[in-house]
N, C-alpha and C positions, 0 to 999 in steps of 0.2 A: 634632775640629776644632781644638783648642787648640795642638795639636799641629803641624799646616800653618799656625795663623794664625803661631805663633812662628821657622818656619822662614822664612818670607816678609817679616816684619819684619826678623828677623836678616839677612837675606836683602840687602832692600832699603835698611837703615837702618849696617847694621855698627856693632851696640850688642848690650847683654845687653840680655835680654826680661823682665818679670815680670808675670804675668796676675793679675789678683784680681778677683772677683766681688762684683760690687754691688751695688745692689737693681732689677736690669732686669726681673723679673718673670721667666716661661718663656723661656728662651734653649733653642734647640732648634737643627735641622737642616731645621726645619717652618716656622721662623719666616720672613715676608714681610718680605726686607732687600731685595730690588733689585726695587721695585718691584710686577708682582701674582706674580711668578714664585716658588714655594718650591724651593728646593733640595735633593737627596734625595742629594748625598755630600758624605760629611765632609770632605773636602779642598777642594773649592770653598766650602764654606761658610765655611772658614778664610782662605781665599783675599782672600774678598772680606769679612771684618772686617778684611783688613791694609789693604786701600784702605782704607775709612772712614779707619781710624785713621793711616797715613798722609796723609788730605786733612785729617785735623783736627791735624796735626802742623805745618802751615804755618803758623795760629795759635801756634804754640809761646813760651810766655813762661819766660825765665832767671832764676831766684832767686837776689840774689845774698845773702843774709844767709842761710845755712842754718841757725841758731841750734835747735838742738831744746830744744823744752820736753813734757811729759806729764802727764795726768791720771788716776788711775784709781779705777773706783767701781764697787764690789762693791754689788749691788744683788738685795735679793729683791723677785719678784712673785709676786700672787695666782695659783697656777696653775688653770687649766681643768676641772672638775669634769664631763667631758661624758657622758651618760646616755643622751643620742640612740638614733633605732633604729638606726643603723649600728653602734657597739658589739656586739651580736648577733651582727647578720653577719659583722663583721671577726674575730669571735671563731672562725667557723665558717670561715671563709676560712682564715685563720691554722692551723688544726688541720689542714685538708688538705693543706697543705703541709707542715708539720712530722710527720705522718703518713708524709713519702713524698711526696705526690700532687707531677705537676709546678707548676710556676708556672702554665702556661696553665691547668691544672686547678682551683686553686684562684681565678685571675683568672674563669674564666668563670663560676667561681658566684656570686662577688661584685660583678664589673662590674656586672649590671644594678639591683643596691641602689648602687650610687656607691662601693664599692670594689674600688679599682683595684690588684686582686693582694696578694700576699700582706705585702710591705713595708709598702705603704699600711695594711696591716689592722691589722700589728702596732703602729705608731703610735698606729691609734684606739683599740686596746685597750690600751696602756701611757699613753696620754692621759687613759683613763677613773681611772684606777689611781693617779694622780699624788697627793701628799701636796698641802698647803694652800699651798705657795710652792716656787719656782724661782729659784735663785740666779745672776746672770749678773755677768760681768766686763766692762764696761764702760771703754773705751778715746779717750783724746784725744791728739792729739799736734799739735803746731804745727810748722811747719819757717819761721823769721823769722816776718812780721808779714803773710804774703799766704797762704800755703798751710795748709792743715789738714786730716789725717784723725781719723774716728772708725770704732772698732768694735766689733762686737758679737756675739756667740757665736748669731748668728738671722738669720736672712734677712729682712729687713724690707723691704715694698712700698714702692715707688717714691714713694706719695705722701709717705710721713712723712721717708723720704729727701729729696725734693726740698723739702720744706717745710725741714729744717736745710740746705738749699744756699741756700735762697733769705733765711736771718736769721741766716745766720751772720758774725759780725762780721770774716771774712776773706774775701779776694777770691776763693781756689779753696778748694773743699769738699768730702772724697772718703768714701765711705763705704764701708768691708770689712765683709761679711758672714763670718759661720762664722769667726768668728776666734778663738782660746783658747775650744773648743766648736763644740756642734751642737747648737742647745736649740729648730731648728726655726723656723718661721715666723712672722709679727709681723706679721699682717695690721691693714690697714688701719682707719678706721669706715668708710667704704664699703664695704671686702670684707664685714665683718660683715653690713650693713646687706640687703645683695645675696647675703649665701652662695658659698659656691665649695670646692674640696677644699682650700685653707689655713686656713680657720677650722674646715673639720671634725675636721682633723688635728692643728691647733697646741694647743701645753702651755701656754697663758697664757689670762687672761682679756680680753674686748671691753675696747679704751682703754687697752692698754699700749701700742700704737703711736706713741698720742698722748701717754704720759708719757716716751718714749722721747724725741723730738721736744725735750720740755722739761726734760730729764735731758743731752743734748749738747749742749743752747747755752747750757746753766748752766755746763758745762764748757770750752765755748770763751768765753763770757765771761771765765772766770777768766784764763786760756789770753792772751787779749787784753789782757787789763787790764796784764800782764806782759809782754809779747814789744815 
């Protein structure tokens, strides 16, 4: 769908396009964007993110001071030590496919333990497996004294995202996931709290969403205090 959304902006706008992944949670082709109806082809689903984001282009604010500045902070955390009973299974999943077996073959032995195929399995087993810390590359940049991204080699939940958009000491606040890396998911304390397949799966331990949180607005402080 990336794909049609980019042709239809180009389309409609006559600009280069550039996509980047935030922390919106599951973005699918499943997802309920117009209303109760889900959409099941990838080209209308594209379609209709290039509305949104053309209605929210009429909003559109001009920067005129594009001065860049950068932060950056090599950061280890405590990794995830997980034991769970899924490990087991994802272990036996994971063999059946690497064995041969197909995907669906290995999916259907482990869907009904909570993993989902053979990908998902191998995560939990290299999850369990992890040394005592995980090093991430941690990113700031300011552009003048209104706009500012950060990012981070993880997919982090929307809350800790939106909690650095809502104290960050500049007026717009963007956040890139999977950026220099793929070190996986950065669930929330509520995801914790509630369980879901990102804390089964993720390399870090409960409360690094939350040091994450206070690790980029130390950095746009800095960022501020200068621009």
């Amino acid at each position: 769908f990336i794909g049609s959304f980019r042709t239809a902006l180009e389309m409609m706008y006559d600009c280069e396009f550039v996509y980047y992944q935030g922390a919106a949670g599951n973005v699918n082709n499943k997802s309920k964007i117009a209303g109760e109806a889900q959409t099941t082809e990838y080209g209308e689903y594209g379609r209709i993110m290039a509305e949104y984001a053309m209605e929210s282009m009429k909003n559109e604010t001009k920067l005129e001071d594009t001065t860049l500045q950068t932060r950056v902070n090599h950061r280890a955390f405590p990794a995830n030590h997980s034991e769970d009973h899924l490990v087991g299974i994802a272990a036996q999943c994971r063999a059946i496919w690497d064995a041969g077996g197909s995907n669906s073959e290995a999916t259907a032995f482990g869907e009904p333990y909570g993993v989902y195929g053979p990908i998902h399995a191998g995560a939990i087993v290299s999850n369990s497996k992890l040394g005592e810390t995980i090093t991430s590359e941690l990113h700031a940049f300011s552009l003048g004294d209104q706009l500012c991204i950060v990012t981070a080699p993880h997919e982090l939940f929307d809350t800790n995202s939106k909690y650095v958009e809502d104290n960050s000491p500049f007026a717009f606040t963007m956040n890139y996931c999977y950026t220099n890396g793929a070190n996986g998911y950065i669930p929330s304390a509520l995801a914790w709290e509630y369980g879901c397949y990102e804390t089964d799966t993720c390399y870090v331990v409960q409360g690094t969403g939350e040091l994450y949180q206070e690790l980029f607005l130390d950095m746009l402080e800095q960022l501020n205090e200068e621009s």
